[in-house]
C-alpha positions in Angstrom: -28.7 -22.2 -55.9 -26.0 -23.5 -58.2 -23.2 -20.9 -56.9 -24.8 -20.8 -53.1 -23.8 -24.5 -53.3 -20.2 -24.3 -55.1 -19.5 -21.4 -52.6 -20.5 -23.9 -49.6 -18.3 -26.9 -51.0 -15.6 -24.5 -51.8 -15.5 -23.7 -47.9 -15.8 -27.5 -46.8 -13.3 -28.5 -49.1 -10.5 -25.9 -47.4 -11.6 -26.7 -44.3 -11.1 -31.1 -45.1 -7.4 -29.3 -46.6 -7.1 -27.8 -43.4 -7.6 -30.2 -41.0 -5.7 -32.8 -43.0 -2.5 -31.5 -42.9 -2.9 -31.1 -38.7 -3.7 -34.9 -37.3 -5.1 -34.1 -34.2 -8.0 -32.0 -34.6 -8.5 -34.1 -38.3 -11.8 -35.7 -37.2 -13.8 -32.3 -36.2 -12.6 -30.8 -39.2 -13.8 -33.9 -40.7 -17.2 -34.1 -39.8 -17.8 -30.0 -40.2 -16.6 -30.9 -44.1 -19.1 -33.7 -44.3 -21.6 -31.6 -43.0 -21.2 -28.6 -45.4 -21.0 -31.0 -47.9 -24.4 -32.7 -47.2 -26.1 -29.4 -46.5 -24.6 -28.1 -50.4 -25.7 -31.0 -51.9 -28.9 -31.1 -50.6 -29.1 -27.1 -52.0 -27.4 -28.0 -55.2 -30.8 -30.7 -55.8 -32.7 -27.8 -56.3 -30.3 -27.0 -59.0 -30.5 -27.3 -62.7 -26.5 -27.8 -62.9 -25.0 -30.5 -61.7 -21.3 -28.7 -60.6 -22.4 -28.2 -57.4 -23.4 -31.6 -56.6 -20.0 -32.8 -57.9 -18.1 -30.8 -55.6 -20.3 -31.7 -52.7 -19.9 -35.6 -53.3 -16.3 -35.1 -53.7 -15.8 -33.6 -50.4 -18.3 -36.1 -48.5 -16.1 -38.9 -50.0 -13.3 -37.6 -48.8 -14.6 -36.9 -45.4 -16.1 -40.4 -44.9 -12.7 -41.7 -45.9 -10.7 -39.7 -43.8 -13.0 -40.4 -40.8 -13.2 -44.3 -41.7 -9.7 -44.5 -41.8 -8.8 -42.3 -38.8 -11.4 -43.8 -36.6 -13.6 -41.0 -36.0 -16.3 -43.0 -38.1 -17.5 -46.7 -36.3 
């Protein structure tokens, strides 16, 4: 569950590197990130590691502040 969940932050995180770098489309990218990232850390709680959850928390951080700052988030 452990690399099921790396693999799926791995992904959200390049597509939150993705969409940062093009300002227009940020706030979909945004919300697909946060959404991978909540899906792999709600897969990495079955998990005895705790990498996976790291990861996943990293990238929704990173989405909610891109989207609070960029206004897709009220």
């Amino acid at each position: 569950m452990n690399i099921i969940s790396k693999f799926i932050g791995i992904i959200a995180l390049i597509i939150l590197i993705l969409f940062l770098i093009f300002p227009i489309i940020g706030a979909w990218g945004s919300w697909v990130a946060l959404l991978l990232g909540i899906l792999g850390l709600i897969i990495s709680v079955f998990s005895s590691k705790k990498t996976g959850q790291t990861l996943n928390i990293i990238v929704i951080i990173i989405a909610l502040v891109r989207l609070l700052l960029g206004g897709g988030l009220i």
